[in-house]
Residue frames relative to the residue before (quaternion, step in Angstrom):
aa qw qx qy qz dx dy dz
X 1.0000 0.0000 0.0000 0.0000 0.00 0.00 0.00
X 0.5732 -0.5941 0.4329 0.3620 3.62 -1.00 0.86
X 0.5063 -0.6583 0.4191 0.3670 3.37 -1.17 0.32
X 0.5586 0.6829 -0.2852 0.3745 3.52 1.51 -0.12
X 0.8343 0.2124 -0.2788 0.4255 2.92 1.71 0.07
X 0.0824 0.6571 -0.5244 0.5351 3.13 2.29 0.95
X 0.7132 0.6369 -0.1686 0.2392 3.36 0.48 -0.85
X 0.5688 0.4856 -0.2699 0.6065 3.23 1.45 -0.83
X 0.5452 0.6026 -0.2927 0.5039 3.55 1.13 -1.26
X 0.5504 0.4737 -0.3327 0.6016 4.24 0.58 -0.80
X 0.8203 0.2555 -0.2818 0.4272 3.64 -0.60 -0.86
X 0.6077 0.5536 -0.4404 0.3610 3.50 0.74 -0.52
X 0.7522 0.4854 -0.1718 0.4111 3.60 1.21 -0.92
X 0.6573 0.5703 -0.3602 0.3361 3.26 1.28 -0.11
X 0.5402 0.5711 -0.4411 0.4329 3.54 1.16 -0.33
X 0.5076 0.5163 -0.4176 0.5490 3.72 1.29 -0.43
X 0.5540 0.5721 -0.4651 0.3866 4.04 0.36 -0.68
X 0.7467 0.4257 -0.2171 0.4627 2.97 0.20 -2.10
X 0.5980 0.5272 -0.4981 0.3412 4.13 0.61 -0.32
X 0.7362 0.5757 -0.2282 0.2730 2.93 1.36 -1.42
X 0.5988 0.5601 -0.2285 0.5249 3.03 1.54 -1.04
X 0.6145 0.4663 -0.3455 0.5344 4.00 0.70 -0.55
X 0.7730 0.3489 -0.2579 0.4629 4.09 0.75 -0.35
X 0.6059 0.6353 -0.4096 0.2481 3.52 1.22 -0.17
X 0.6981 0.3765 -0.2089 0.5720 3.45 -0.75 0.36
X 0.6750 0.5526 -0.3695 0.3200 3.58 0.75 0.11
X 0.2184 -0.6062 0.5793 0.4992 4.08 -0.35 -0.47
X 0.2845 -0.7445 0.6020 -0.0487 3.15 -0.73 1.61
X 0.1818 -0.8074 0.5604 0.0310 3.62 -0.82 1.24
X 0.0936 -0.8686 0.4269 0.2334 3.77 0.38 1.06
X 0.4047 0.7145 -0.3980 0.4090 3.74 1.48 0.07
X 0.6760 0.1602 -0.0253 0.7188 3.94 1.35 -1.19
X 0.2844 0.7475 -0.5983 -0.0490 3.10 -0.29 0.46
X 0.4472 0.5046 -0.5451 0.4983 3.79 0.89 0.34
X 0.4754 0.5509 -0.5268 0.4393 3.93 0.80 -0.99
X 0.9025 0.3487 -0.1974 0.1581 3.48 -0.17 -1.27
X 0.4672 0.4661 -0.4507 0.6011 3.48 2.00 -0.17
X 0.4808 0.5494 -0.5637 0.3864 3.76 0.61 -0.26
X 0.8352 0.2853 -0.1758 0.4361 3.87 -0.01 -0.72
X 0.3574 0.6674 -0.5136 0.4038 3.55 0.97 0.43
X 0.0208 0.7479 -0.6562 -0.0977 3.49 -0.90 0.65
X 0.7083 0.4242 -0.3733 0.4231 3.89 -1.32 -0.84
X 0.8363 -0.1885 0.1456 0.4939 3.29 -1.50 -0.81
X 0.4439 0.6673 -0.4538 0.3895 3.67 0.82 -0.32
X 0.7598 0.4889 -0.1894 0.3844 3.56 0.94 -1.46
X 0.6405 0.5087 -0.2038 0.5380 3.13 1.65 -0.78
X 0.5712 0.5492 -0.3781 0.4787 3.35 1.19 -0.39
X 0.3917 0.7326 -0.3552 0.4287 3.55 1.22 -0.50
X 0.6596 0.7279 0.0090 0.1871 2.44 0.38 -1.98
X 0.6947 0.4504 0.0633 0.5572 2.71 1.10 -1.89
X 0.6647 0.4270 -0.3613 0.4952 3.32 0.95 -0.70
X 0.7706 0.3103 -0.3846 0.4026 3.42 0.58 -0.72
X 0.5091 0.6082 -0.5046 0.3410 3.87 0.91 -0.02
X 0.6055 0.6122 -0.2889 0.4185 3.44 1.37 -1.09
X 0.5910 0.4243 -0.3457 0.5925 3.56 0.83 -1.42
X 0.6459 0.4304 -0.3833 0.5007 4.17 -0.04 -0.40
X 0.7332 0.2804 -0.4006 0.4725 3.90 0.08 0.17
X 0.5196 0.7003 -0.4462 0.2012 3.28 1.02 -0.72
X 0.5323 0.6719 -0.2020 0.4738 3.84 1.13 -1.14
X 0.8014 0.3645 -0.1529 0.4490 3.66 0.65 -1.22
X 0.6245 0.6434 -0.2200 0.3842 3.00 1.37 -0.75
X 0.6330 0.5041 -0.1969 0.5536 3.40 1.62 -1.88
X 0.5848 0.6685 -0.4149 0.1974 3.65 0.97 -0.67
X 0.5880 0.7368 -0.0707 0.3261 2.35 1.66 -1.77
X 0.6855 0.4795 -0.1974 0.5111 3.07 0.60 -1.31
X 0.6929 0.3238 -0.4002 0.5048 3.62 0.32 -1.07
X 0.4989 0.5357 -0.4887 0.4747 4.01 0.30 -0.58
X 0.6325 0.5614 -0.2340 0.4796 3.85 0.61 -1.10
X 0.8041 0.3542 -0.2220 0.4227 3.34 0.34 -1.18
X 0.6951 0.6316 -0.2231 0.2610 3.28 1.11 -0.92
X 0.6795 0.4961 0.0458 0.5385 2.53 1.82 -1.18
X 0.2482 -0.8980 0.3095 0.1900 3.02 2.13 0.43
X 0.2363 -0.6918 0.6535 -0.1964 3.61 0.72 1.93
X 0.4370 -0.5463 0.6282 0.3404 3.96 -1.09 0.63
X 0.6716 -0.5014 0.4823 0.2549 3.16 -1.28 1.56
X 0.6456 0.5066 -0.3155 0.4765 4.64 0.51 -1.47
X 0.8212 0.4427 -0.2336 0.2739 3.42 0.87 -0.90
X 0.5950 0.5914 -0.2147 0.5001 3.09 1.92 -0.73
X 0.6123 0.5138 -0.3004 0.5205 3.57 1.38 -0.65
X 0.5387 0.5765 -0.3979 0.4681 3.53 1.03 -0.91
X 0.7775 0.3854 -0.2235 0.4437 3.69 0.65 -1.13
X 0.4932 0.6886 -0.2751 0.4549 2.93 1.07 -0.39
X 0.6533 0.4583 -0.2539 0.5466 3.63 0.93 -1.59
X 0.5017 0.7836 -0.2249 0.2893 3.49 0.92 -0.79
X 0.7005 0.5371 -0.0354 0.4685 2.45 0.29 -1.94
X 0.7890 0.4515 -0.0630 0.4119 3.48 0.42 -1.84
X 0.7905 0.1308 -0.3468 0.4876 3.22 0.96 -0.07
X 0.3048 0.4263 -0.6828 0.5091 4.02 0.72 0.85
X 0.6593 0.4503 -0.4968 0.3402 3.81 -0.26 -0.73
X 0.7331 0.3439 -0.2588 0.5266 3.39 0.55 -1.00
X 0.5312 0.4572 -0.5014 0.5074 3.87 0.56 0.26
X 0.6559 0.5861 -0.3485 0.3238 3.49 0.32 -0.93
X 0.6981 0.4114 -0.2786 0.5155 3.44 0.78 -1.48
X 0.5372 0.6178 -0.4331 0.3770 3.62 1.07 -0.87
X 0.6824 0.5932 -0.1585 0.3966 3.31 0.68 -1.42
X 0.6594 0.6278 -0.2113 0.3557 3.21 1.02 -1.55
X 0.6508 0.4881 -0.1921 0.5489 3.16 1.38 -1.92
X 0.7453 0.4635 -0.2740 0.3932 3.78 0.64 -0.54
X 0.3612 -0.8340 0.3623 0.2064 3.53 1.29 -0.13
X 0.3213 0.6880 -0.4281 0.4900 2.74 1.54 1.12
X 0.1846 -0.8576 0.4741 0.0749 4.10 0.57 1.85
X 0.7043 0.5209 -0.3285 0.3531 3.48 0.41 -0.97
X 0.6340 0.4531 -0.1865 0.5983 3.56 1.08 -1.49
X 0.6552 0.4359 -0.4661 0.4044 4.13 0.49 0.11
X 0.6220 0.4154 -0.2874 0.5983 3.47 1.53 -1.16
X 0.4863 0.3458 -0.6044 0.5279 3.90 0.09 0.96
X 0.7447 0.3907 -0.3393 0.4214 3.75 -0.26 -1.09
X 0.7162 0.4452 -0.3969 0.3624 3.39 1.12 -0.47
X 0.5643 0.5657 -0.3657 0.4774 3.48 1.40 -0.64
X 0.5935 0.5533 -0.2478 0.5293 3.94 0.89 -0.93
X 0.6704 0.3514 -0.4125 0.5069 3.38 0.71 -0.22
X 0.6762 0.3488 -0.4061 0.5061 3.85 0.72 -0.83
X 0.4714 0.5320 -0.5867 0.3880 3.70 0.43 -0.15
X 0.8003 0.3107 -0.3183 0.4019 3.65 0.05 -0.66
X 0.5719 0.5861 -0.3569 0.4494 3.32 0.88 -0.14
X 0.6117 0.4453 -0.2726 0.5943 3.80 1.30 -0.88
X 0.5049 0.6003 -0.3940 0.4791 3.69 1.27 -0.83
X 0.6752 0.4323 -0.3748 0.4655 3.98 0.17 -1.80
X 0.6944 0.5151 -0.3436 0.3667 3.77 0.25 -1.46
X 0.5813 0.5780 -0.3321 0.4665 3.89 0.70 -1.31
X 0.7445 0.4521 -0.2678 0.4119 3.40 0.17 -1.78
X 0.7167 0.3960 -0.2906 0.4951 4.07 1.10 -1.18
X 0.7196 0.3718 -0.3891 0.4388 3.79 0.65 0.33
X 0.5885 -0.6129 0.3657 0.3798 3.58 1.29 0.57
X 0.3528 0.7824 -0.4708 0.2042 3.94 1.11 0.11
X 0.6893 0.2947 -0.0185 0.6616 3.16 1.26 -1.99
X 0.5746 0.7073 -0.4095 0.0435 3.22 -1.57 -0.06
């Protein structure tokens, strides 16, 4: 299977990370569990964060591709974006959890660059 759609499979799983990583180490209360990301502070809170920034690209991202796929985009070029993509996402939460704003809004901008890149490349703009 292409890596472009290993890929879809990657971003789907990281908003689960960033959950996992924002609840660890806590007493975790599966009865409230908004109660408890409510009081989460430090990197926990940002890990939040992350989860919900992640679940928010996830949509633009899948478009892409299928726009990409549909539109039969060479297979080298979609993975390339693809690799992209996937690792600003994973920089971002990285970043996020580290509180490190300036260097997350790059990985985040590098991540919609490929994503405007897959969409460009499937409407004949670029290429």
């Amino acid at each position: 299977m292409p890596f472009v759609l290993w890929s879809l499979l990657l971003v789907a799983v990281l908003p689960l990370i960033w959950a996992g990583v924002s609840k660890a180490g806590v007493k975790y209360d599966n009865h409230k569990p908004r109660e408890e990301a409510a009081r989460a502070s430090g990197y926990r809170l940002r890990a939040g964060w992350a989860q919900q920034n992640a679940w928010e690209a996830l949509p633009t991202y899948l478009a892409a591709v299928v726009a990409a796929w549909l539109m039969k985009v060479p297979l080298p070029e979609m993975n390339a974006a693809a690799a992209v993509f996937a690792l600003a996402r994973v920089a971002h939460g990285l970043l996020y959890v580290a509180d490190q704003a300036s260097l997350r809004s790059l990985a985040w901008l590098i991540g919609l660059l490929a994503v405007l890149y897959l969409f460009l490349r499937a409407g004949g703009v670029v290429g």
